[in-house]
N, C-alpha and C positions, 0 to 999 in steps of 0.2 A: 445421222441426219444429213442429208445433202445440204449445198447451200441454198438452193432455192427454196427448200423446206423452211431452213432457219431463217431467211427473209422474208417470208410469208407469214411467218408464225409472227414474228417483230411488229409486223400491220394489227395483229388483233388483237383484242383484249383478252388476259387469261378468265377460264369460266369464273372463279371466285369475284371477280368484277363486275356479274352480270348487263344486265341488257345496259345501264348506265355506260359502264364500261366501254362495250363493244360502241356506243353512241360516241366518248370521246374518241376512242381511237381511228373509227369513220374522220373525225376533224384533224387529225394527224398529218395528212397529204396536201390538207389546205393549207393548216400554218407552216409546212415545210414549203412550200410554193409562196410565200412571202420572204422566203431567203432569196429565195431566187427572183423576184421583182425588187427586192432592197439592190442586189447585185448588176440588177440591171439601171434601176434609178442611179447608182453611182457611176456606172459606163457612161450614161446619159452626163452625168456632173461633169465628170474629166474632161470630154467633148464638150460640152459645153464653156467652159475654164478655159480649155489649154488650145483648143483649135478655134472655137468663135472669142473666146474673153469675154465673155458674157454669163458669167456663174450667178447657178439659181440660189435661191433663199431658201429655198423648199427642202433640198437635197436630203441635206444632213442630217435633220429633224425627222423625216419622213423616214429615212434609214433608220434613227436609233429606236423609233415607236413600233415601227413594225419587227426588227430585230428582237426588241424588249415584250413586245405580246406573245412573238414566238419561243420566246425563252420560258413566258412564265407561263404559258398554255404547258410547254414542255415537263414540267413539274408535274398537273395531272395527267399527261399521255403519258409519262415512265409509272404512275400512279396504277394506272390501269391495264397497263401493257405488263406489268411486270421488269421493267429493265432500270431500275433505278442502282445503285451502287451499294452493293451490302458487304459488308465484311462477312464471310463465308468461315473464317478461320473454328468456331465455334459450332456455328448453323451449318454446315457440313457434319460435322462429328455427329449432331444430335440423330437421336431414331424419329422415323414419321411421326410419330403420336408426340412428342415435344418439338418436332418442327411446327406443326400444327399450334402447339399451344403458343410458341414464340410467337406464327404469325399472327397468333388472334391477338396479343399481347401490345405487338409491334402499331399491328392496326390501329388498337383502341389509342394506344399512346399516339401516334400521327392522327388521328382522329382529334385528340383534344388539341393538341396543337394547335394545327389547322383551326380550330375555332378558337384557339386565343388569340393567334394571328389572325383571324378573322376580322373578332373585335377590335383590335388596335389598328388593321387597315378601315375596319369602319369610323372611327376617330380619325385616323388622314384625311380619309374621304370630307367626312363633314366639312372639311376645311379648306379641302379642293374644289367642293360646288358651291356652295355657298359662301353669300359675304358674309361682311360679321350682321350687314343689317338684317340677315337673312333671306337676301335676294339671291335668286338662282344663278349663278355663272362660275363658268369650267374655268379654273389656275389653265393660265396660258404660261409660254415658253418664254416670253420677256423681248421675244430677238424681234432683229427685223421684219421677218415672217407674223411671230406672234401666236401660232397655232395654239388650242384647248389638250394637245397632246400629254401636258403634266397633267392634268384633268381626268382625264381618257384614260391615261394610263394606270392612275389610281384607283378607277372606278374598274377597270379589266382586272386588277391584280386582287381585289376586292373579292368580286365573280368567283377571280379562279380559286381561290382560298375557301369561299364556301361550296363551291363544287368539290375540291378536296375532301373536304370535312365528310362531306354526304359518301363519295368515292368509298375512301378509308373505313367509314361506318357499315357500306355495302362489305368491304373487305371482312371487315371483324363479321362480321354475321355470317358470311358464307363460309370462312374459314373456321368458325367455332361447329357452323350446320354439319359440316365435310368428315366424311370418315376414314 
């Protein structure tokens, strides 16, 4: 396989992921394009710091929110893409027909997961948007700025964990369908 091949292939979702799939790894190139606006907010910081003296409030915060959505976005794009990190030392040796069974396995197991961790970000959650009196408002950052971003960010990693679940459940089902 050439390398343009094997960077083409790395865009798309493997077929056991189906159309879900192929729908996360479409958002792939976006939240990879918030590295590169994090990279540029911080160009923006320095100049502003070190050649006007005039450092924003915004910077650093804005950096670590978007950095942090593209990291945990990144959990189901490797989900769906196929490129997540496996110890191969075993699952190499096995024949297709108990590859198969591992993945259906693997799936289900990262499936329940995924919805345990679900629950227990749903329990953070509760307690990042609402007060205790029960009024609606997003856990802010505390700082000078004060941004909803510890908010925001619990309510994203919330998402992605139930999109995981779902993900992983598409996996187990295609991979048990699969011949």
């Amino acid at each position: 396989m050439s390398d343009q091949e094997d960077k083409d292939k790395g865009q798309k979702a493997i077929p056991e992921a189906g159309l879900f799939g192929s729908i996360i790894a479409k958002f792939g190139t976006l939240f990879s394009l918030t590295i590169v606006l994090s990279a540029a907010i911080l160009i923006v910081e320095v100049a502003m710091r070190y050649l006007f003296n005039s450092p924003t409030t915004w910077a650093h915060e804005t950096v670590i929110f978007l950095t942090a959505t593209t990291f945990l976005f990144g959990g189901l794009y490797c989900a769906s893409t196929n490129k997540h990190i496996r110890v191969v030392l075993i699952y190499d040796a096995l024949s297709p027909k108990m590859r198969r069974v591992f993945n259906v396995a693997i799936s289900v197991a990262c499936a329940l997961a995924s919805a345990l961790f679900s629950w227990a970000g749903w329990l953070v959650v509760k307690r990042a948007i609402w007060t205790p009196s029960g009024a609606f408002r997003l856990e802010t950052s505390g700082s000078a700025w004060n941004p909803p971003t510890p908010g925001l960010l619990k309510l994203f990693l919330l998402g992605i964990l139930i999109l995981m679940c779902l993900q992983f459940a598409i996996l187990a089902v295609n991979y048990a369908k699969k011949k």
